[in-house]
C-alpha positions as a Markdown table, in Angstrom:
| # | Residue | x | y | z |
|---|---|---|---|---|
| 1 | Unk | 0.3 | 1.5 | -20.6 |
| 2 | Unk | 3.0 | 0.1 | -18.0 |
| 3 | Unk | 3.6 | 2.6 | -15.2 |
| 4 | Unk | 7.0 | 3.4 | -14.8 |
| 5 | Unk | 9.0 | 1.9 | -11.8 |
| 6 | Unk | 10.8 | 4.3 | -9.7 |
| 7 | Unk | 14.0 | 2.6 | -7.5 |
| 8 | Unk | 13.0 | 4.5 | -5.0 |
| 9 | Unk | 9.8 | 3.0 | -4.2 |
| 10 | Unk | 12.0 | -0.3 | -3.7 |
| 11 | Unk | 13.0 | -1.4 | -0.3 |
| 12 | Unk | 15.1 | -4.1 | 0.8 |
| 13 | Unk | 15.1 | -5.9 | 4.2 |
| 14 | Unk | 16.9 | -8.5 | 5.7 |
| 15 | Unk | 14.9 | -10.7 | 7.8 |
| 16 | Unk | 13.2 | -13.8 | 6.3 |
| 17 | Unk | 9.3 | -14.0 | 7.4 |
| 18 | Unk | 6.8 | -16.5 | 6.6 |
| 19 | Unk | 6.0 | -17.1 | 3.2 |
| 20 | Unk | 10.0 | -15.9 | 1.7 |
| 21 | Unk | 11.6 | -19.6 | 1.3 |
| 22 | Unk | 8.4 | -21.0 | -0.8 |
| 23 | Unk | 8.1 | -17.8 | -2.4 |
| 24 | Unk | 11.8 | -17.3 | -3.8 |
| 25 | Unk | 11.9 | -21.3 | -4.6 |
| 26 | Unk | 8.5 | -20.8 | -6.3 |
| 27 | Unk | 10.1 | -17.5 | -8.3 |
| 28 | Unk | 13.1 | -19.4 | -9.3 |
| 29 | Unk | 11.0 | -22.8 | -10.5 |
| 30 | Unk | 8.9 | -20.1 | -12.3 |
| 31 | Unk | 11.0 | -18.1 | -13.8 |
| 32 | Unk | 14.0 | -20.1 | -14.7 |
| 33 | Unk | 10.9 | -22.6 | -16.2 |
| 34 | Unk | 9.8 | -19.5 | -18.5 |
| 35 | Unk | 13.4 | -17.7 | -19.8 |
| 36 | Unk | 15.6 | -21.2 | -19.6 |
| 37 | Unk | 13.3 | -24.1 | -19.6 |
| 38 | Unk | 14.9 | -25.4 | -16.5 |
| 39 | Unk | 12.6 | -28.8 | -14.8 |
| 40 | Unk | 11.3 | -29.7 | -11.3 |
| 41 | Unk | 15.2 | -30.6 | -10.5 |
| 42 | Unk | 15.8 | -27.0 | -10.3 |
| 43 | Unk | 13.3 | -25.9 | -8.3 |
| 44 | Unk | 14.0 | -28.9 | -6.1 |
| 45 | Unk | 18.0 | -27.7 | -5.9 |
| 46 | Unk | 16.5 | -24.2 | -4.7 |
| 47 | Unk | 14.0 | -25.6 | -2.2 |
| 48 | Unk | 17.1 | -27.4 | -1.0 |
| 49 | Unk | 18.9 | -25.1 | -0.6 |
| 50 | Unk | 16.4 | -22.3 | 1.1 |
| 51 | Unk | 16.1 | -25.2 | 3.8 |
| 52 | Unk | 19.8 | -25.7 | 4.5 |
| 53 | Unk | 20.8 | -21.7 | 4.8 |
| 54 | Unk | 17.3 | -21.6 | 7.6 |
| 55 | Unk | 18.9 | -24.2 | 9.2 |
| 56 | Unk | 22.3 | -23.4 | 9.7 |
| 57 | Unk | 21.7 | -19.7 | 9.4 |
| 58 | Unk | 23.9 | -17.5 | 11.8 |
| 59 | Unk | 22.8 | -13.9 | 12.4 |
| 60 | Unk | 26.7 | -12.3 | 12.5 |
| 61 | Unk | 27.8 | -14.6 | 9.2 |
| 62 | Unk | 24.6 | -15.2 | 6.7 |
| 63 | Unk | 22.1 | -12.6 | 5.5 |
| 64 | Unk | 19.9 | -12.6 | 2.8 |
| 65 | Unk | 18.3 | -9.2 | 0.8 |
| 66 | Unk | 14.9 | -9.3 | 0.3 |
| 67 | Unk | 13.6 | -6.7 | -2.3 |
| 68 | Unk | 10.4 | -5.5 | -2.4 |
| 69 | Unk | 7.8 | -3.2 | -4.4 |
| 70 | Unk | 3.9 | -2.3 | -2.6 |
| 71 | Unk | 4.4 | -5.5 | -0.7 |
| 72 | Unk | 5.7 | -8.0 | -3.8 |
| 73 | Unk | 8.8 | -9.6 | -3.3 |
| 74 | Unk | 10.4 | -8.7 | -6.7 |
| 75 | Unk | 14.1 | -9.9 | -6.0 |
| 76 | Unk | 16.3 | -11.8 | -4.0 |
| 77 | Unk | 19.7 | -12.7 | -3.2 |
| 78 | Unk | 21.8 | -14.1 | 0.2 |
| 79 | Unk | 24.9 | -14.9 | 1.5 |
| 80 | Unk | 25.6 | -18.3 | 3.4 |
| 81 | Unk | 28.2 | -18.8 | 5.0 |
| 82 | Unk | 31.1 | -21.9 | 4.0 |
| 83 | Unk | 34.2 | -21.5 | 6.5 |
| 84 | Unk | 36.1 | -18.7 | 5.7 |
| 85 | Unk | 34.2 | -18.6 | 2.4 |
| 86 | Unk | 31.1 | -16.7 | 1.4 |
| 87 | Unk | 28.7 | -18.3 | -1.1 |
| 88 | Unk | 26.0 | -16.0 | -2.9 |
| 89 | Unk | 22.8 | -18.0 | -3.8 |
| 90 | Unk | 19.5 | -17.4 | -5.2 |
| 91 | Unk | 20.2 | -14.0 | -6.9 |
| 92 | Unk | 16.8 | -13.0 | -8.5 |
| 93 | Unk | 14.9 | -10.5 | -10.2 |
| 94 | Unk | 11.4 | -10.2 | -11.5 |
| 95 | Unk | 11.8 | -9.2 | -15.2 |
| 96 | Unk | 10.1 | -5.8 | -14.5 |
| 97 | Unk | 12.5 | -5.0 | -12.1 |
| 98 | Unk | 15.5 | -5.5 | -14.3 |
| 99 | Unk | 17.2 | -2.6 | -15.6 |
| 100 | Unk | 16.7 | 0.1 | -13.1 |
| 101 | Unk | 20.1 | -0.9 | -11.0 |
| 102 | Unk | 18.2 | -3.1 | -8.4 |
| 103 | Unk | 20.6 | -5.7 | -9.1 |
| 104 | Unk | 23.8 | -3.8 | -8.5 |
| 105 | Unk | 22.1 | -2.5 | -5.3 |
| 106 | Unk | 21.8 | -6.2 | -4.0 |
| 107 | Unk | 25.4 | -7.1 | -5.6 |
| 108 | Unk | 26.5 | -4.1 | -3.3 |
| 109 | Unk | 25.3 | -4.9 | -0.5 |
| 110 | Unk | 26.2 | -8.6 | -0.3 |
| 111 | Unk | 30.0 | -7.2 | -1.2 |
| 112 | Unk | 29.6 | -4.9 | 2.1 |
| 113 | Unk | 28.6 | -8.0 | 4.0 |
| 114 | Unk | 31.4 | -9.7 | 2.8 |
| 115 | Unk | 34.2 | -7.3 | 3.6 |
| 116 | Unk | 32.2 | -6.2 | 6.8 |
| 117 | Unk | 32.4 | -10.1 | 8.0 |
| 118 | Unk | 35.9 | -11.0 | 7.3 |
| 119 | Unk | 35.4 | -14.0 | 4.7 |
| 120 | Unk | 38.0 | -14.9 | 3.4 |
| 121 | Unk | 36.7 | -15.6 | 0.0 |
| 122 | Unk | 33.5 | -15.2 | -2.0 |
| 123 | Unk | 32.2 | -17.9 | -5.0 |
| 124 | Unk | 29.0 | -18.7 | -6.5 |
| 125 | Unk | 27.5 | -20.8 | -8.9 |
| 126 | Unk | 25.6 | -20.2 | -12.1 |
| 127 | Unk | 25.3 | -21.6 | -15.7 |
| 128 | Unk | 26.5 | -20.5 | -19.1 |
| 129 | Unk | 23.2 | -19.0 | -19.9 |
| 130 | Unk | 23.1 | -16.2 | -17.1 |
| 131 | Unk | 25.6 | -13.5 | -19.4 |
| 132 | Unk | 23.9 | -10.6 | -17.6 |
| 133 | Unk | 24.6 | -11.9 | -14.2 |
| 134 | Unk | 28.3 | -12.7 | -14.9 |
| 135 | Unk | 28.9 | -9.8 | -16.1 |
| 136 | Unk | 27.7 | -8.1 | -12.9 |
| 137 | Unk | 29.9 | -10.4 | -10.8 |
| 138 | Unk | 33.0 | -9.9 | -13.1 |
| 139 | Unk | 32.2 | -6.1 | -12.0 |
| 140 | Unk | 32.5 | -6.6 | -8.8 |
| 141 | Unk | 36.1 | -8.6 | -8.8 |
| 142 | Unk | 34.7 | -12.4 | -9.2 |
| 143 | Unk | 36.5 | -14.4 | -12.1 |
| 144 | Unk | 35.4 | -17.9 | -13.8 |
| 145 | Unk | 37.4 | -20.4 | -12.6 |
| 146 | Unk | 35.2 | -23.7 | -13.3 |
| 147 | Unk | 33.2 | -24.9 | -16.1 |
| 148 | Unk | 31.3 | -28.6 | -16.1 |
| 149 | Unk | 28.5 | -30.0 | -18.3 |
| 150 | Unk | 25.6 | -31.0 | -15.8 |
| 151 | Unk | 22.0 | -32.2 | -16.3 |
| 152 | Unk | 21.3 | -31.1 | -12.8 |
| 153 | Unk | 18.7 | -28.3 | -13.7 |
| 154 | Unk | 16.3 | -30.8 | -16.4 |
| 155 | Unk | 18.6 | -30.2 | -19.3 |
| 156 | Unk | 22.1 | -29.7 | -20.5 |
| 157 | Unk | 23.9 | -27.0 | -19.1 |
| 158 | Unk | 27.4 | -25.8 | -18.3 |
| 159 | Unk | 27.5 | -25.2 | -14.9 |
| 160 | Unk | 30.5 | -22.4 | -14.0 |
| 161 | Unk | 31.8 | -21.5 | -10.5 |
| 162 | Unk | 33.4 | -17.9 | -9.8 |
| 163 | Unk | 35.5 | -16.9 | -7.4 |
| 164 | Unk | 36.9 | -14.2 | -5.3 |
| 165 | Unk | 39.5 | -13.0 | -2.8 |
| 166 | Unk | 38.7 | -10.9 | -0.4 |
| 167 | Unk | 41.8 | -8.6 | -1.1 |
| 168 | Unk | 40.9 | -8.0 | -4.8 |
């Protein structure tokens, strides 16, 4: 029998240590392999990406939200900065972990960030496959306002951009 997960026993911190960049890109090629059958390209585009926010990363503007249970990184999810514009990236959960409000938590905490640092704006990119995760950034005031057809990730997929102001 599956023990029962208390939210409690979750904590998040901030700071990136060794092991967090292959680890998330090694969660996203897994499980976006597993629930979406999305290729090497994706995990590639994550890895990419992990590499560009370490390298530009700026203590007042970025963070990233590093969720964990007895040790086990179960989700993820930053902020990097673009200009005036805040991009969220690499929002993640372990399927166990889903459900118990984990995900509003991290969604919470990047919109504190956001208003806390001043952007101007806030987007993010996703695909037409991730319902539960649009609907959690509709909650928080983000809106679709691009759709495009992309083989990016190993397969057809329509890639969608959402936006938001800051003032909404």
């Amino acid at each position: 029998m599956k023990e029962k997960i208390s939210p409690e026993e979750i904590t998040i911190r901030t700071t990136l240590q060794p092991g967090d960049i292959g680890y998330i890109t090694y969660l996203h090629g897994h499980l976006y392999q597993k629930e979406y059958d999305y290729g090497i390209t994706f995990e590639t585009y994550v890895a990419a990406g992990l590499n560009e926010f370490y390298n530009q990363y700026d203590e007042v503007k970025d963070r990233a939200w590093i969720a964990e249970h007895n040790g086990k990184i179960v989700g993820f999810l930053l902020l990097m900065h673009r200009g005036d514009a805040a991009q969220l990236r690499y929002f993640i959960l372990e399927p166990a972990y889903r459900g118990l409000g984990l995900g509003k938590k991290l969604m919470g905490l990047f919109m504190a960030h956001f208003r806390n640092t001043g952007y101007r704006s806030a987007y993010l990119w996703t695909t037409h496959e991730l319902s539960a995760a649009a609907h959690l950034y509709t909650n928080h005031g983000f809106r679709l306002t691009e759709e495009k057809e992309s083989n990016a990730f190993g397969k057809l997929v329509k890639e969608q951009k959402y936006e938001r102001e800051s003032s909404t």
